[in-house]
LOMIKOL-673652 format. One record per residue (C-alpha): residue number from 0; residue in three letters; x negated, y, z negated. Coordinates in pm, 1 decimal, m for minus. Layout:
<atoms>
<atom NUM ALA <X Y Z>>;
...
</atoms>
This chain:
<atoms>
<atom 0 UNK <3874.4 m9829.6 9646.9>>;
<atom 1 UNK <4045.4 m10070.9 9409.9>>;
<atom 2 UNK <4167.7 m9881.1 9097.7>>;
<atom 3 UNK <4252.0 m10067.0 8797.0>>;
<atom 4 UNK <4436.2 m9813.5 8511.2>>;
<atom 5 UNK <4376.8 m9869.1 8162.1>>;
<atom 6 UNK <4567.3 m9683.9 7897.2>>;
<atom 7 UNK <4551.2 m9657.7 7542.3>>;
<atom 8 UNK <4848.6 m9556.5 7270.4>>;
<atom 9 UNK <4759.3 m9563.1 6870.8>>;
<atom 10 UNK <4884.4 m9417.7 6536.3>>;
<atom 11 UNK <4791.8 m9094.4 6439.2>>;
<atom 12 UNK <4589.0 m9231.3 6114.4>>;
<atom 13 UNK <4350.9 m9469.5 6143.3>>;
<atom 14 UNK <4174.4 m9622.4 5863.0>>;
<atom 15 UNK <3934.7 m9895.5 6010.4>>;
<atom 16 UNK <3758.4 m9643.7 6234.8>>;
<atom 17 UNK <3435.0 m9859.7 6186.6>>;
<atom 18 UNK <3552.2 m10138.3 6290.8>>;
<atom 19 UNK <3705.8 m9994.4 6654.7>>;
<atom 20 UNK <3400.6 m9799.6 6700.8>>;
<atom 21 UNK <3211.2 m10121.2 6762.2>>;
<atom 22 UNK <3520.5 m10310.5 6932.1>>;
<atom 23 UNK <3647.6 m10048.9 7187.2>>;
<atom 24 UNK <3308.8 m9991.2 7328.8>>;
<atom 25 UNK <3278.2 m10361.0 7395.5>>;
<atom 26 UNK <3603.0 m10340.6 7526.7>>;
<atom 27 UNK <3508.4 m10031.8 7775.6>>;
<atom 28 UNK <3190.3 m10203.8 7888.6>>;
<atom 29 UNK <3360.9 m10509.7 7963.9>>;
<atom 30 UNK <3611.9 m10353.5 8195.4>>;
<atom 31 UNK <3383.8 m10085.3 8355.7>>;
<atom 32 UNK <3138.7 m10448.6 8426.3>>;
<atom 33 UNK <3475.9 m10614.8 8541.8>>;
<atom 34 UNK <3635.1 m10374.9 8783.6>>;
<atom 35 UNK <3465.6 m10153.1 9092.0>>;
<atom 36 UNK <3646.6 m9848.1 8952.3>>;
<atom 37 UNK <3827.8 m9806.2 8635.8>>;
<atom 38 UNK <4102.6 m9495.1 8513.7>>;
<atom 39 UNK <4108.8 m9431.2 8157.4>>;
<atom 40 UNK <4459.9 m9279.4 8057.6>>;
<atom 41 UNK <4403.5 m9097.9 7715.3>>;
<atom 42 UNK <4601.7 m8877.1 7505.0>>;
<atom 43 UNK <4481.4 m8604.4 7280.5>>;
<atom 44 UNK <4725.6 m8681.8 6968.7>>;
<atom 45 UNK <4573.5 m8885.8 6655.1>>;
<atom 46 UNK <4278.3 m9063.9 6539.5>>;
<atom 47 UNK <4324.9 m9327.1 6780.3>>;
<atom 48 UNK <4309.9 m9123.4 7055.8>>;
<atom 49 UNK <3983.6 m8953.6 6981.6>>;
<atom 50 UNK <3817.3 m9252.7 6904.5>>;
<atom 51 UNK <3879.9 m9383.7 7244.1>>;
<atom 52 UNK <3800.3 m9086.8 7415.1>>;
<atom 53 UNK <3452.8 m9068.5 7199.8>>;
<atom 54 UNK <3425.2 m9435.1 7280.0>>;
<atom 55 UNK <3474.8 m9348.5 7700.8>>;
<atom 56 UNK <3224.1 m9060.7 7694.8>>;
<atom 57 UNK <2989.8 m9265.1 7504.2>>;
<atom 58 UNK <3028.1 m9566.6 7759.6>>;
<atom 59 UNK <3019.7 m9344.6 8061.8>>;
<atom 60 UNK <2649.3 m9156.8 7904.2>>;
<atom 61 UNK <2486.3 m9442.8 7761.6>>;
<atom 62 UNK <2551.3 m9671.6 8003.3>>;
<atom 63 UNK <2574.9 m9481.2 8296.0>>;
<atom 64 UNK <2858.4 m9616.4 8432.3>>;
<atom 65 UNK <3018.9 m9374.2 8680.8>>;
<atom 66 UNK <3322.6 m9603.6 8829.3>>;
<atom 67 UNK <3530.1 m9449.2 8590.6>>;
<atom 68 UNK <3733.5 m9170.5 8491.8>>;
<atom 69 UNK <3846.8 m9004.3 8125.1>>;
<atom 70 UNK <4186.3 m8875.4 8198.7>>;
<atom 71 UNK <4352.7 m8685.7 7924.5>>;
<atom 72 UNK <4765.3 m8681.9 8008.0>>;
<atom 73 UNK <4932.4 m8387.1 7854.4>>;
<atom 74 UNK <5318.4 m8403.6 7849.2>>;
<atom 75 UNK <5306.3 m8063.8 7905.9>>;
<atom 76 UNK <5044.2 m7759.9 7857.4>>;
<atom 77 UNK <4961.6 m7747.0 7516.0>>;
<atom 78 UNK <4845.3 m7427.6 7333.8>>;
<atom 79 UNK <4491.9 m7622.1 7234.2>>;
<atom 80 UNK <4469.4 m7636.9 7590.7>>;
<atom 81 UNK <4551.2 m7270.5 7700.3>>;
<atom 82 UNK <4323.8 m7154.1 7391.1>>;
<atom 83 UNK <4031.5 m7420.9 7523.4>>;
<atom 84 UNK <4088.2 m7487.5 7877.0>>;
<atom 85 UNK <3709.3 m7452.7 7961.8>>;
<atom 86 UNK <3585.2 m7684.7 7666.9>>;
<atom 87 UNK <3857.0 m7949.9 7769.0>>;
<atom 88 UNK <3786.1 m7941.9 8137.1>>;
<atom 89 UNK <3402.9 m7988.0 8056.0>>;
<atom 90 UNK <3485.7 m8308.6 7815.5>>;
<atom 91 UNK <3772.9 m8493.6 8020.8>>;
<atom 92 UNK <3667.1 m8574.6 8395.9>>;
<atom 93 UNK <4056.8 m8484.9 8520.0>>;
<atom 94 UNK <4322.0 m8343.2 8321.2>>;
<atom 95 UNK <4703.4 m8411.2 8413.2>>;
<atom 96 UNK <5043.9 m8264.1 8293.2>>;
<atom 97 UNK <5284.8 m8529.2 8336.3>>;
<atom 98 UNK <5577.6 m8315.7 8517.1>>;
<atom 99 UNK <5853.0 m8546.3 8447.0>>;
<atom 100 UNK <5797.5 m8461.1 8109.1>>;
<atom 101 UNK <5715.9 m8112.8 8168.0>>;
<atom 102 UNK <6128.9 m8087.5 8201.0>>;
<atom 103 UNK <6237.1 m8274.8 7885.9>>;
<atom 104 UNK <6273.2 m8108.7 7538.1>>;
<atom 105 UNK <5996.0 m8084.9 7349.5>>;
<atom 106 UNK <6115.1 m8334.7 7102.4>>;
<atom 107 UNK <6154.2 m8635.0 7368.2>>;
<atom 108 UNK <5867.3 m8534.8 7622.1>>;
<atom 109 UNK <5585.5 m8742.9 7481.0>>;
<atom 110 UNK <5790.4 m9036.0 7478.2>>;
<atom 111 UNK <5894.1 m8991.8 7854.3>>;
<atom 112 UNK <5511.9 m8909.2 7916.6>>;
<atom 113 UNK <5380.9 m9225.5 7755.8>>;
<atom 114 UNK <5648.0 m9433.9 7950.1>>;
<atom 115 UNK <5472.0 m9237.4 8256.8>>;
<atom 116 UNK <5117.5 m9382.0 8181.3>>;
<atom 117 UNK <5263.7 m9704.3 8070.3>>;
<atom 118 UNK <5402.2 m9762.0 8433.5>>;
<atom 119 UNK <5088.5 m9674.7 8618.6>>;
<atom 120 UNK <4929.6 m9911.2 8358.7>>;
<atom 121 UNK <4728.9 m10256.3 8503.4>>;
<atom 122 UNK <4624.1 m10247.3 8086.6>>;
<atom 123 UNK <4786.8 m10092.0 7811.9>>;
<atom 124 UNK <4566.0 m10134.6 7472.8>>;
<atom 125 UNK <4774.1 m10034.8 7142.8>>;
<atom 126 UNK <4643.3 m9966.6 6748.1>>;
<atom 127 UNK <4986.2 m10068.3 6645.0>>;
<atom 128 UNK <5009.2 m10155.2 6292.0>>;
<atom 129 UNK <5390.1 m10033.4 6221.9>>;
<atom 130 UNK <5666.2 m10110.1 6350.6>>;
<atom 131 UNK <5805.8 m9757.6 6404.5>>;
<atom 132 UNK <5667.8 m9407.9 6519.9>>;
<atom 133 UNK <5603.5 m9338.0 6866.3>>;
<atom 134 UNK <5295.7 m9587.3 6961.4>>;
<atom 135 UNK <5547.0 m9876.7 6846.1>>;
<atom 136 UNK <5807.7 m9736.9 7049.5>>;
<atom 137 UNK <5558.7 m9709.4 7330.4>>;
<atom 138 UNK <5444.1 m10089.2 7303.5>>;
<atom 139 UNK <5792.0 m10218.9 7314.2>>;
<atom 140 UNK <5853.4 m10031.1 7634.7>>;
<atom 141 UNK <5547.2 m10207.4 7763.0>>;
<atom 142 UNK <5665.8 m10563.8 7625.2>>;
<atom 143 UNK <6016.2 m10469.1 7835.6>>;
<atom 144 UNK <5814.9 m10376.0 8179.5>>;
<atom 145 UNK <5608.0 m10729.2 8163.4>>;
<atom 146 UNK <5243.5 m10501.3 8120.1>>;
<atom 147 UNK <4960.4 m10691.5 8042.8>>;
<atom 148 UNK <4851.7 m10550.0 7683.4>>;
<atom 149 UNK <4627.0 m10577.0 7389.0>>;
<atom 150 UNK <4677.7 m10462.4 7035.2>>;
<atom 151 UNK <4349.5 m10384.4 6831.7>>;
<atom 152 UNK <4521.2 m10374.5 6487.7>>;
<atom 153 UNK <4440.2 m10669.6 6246.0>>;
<atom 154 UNK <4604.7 m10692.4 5934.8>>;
<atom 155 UNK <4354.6 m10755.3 5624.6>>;
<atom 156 UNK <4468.7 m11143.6 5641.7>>;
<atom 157 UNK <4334.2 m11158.3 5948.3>>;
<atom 158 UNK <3976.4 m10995.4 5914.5>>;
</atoms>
């Protein structure tokens, strides 16, 4: 089976939320139509990330697409996880704990996780509308490893 990996990295605050709603489910439909089997890469830390995962589940139930999977990546086992293990394993269909940054201090191992899913990567979408924090950080490591990537952000020139 040919397995094309989409991620997704975003700022913890979105304000457009509207907008994306509409766009990323477009987006998803598109590449579950596209591709015979698609991995979704998610994480579980900001508004960004829980629109896309809302965005997956609704394009995998509406649709009823099943060449796909909702993958949430943890950098390591988070205590929302221990305290709601059964809920998550019921909403995400895999969940992984990226073990190379399972080792690293606390401070650095989402950073060395998103670099992780960034590699595996055939996509890498981005809400980037700063250019610092951890998403930014994240896209420029993608610009360095030649991934193909999208940003969703558009400034309010440009809507």
């Amino acid at each position: 089976m040919n397995i094309y990996t989409v991620s997704f990295f975003g700022h913890r605050r979105i304000y457009d939320q509207l907008r994306l709603d509409g766009e990323l489910d477009e987006l998803i439909i598109r590449l579950l139509k596209e591709h015979s089997y698609v991995e979704f890469l998610v994480g579980r830390d900001g508004d960004f990330d829980q629109l896309v995962s809302s965005a997956i589940r609704r394009c995998q139930r509406e649709y009823g697409y099943k060449n796909s999977s909702h993958i949430w990546v943890m950098p390591y086992p988070t205590a929302f996880f221990r305290d709601n293990e059964e809920a998550c394993y019921a909403y995400y269909d895999e969940i992984e704990i990226c073990e190379d940054s399972m080792a690293k201090h606390f401070k650095v191992s989402f950073q060395v996780r998103n670099r992780h899913i960034v590699d595996r990567s055939n996509l890498v979408i981005f809400y980037v509308e700063t250019n610092e924090g951890g998403a930014y950080q994240t896209m420029q490591y993608a610009i360095q490893q030649g991934k193909n990537l999208m940003n969703l952000y558009r400034s309010k020139e440009d809507q």
